[in-house]
N, C-alpha and C positions, 0 to 999 in steps of 0.2 A: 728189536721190533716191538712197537707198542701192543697192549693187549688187544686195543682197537682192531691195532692191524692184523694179527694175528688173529683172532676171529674172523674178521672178515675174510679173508687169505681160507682160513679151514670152508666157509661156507659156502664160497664161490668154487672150491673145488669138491664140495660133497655137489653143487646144483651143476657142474659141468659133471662129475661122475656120474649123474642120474640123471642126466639130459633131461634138466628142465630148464626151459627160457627164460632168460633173465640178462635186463640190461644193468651198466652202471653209470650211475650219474653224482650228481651235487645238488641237494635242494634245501634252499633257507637256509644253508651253512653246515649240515651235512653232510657226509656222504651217504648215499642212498643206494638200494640193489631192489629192482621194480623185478616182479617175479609175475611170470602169464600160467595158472594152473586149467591146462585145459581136461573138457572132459567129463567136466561133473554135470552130469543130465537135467538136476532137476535146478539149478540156478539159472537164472535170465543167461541168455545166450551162450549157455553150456561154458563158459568159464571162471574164475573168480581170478582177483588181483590179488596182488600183498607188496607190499614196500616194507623193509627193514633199512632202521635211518641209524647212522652210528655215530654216537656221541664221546665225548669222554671217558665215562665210570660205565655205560650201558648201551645197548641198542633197542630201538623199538621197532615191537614186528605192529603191524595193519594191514589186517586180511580185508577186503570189503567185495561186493557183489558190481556188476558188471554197470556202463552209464545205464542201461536199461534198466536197472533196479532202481538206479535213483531216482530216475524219470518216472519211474510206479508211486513211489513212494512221495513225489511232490505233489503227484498229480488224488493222489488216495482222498478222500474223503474221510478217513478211518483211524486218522492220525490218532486221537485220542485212544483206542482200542490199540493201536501197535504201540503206542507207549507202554499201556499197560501190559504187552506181551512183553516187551524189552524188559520190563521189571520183574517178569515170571523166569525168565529163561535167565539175567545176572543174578536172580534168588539160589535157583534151582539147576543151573547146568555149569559143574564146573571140570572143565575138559580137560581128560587122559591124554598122555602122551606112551604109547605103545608100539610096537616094531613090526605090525603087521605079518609075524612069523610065529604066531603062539605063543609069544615068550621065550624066543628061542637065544636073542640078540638080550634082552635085558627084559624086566617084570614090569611091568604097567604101573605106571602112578600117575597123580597128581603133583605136577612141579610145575606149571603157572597157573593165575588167575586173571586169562583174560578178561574183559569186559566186553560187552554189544551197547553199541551206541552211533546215532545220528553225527554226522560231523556238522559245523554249524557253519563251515565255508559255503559257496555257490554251487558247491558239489550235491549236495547234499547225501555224502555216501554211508551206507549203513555199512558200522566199520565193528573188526574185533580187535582189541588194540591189547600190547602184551608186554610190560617190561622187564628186560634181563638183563644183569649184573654179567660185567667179562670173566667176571672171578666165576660165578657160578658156570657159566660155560666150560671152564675148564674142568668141572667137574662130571658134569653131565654133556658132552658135545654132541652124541652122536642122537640119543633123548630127545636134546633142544633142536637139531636139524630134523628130525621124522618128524618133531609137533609143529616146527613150523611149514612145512613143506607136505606134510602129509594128514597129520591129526586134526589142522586148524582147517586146511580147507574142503576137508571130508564133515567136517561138521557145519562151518557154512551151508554146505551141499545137503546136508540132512534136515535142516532147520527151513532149507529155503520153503520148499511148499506151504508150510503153517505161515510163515509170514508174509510171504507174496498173496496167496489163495487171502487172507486177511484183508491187505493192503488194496486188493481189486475188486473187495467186499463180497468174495465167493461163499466165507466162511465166517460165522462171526467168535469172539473173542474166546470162547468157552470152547467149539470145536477146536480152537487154533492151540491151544493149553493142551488140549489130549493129543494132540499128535506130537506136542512137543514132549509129553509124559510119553507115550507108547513108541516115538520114531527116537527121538535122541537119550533119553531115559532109559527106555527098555521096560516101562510098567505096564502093565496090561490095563486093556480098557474097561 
């Protein structure tokens, strides 16, 4: 079995072990696995997406926010101000992958650096995009399924209020910096 496959095969049996919904498909010449994370309160319509697309040497994971987010985000007046957020939070936020058990399963680190960024299709979906090496996987699997299935869109979920509250011009660009210091950071105000 190729290493493709074999990844893929390990993940769809960690997402049917953890009953989370997820279809499979073929897109633009990949194969694809659309993943539904319900449940996180504070994103447009309490859910986030993610599609992981499997290539030869790698797959890539893209988490993004719900059509309704998009539909904020075209409609925003504040564009300029969330760019400059997007540039605060790929400066400054770069996300743990952890086990939700203390440490009990494996110690917290840093093993990818996703990015946040605009997609520039008709979608316009604010996306976090991530890519992994098959070989790494086989070193770290169980690490790269929590981040992607648990870490990535628990941070989406944390991030969302500074950027939507932004994007609907609730908050301007200096409040929306400190809750991303104080909520996804952990710095005090």
């Amino acid at each position: 079995m190729s290493q493709k496959n074999e990844v893929k095969s390990q993940i769809k049996a960690y997402l049917k072990q953890h009953f989370i919904k997820f279809k499979e498909d073929f897109f633009d010449g990949a194969s694809r696995i659309t993943i539904l994370h319900e449940g996180y309160n504070q994103s447009p319509d309490k859910v986030i997406e993610s599609c992981l697309y499997f290539y030869s040497d790698y797959f890539e994971s893209r988490i993004y926010y719900s059509v309704t987010g998009s539909r904020w985000y075209e409609k925003s007046e504040k564009k300029p101000e969330f760019f400059r957020l997007l540039n605060y939070i790929n400066a400054k936020v770069w996300p743990c992958c952890s086990d939700s058990v203390g440490g009990s399963l494996y110690k917290t680190s840093y093993l990818f650096a996703p990015r946040l960024y605009v997609t520039e299709d008709e979608y316009s979906d604010i996306t976090m995009s991530a890519f992994m090496p098959y070989d790494f996987f086989a070193v770290a699997p169980l690490e790269t399924e929590d981040f992607l299935t648990a870490s990535l869109p628990e941070l989406m979920d944390t991030m969302s209020p500074a950027i939507f509250l932004l994007l609907l011009g609730k908050i301007d660009l200096s409040r929306a910096e400190s809750m991303i210091d104080k909520y996804v950071l952990g710095e005090e105000e």
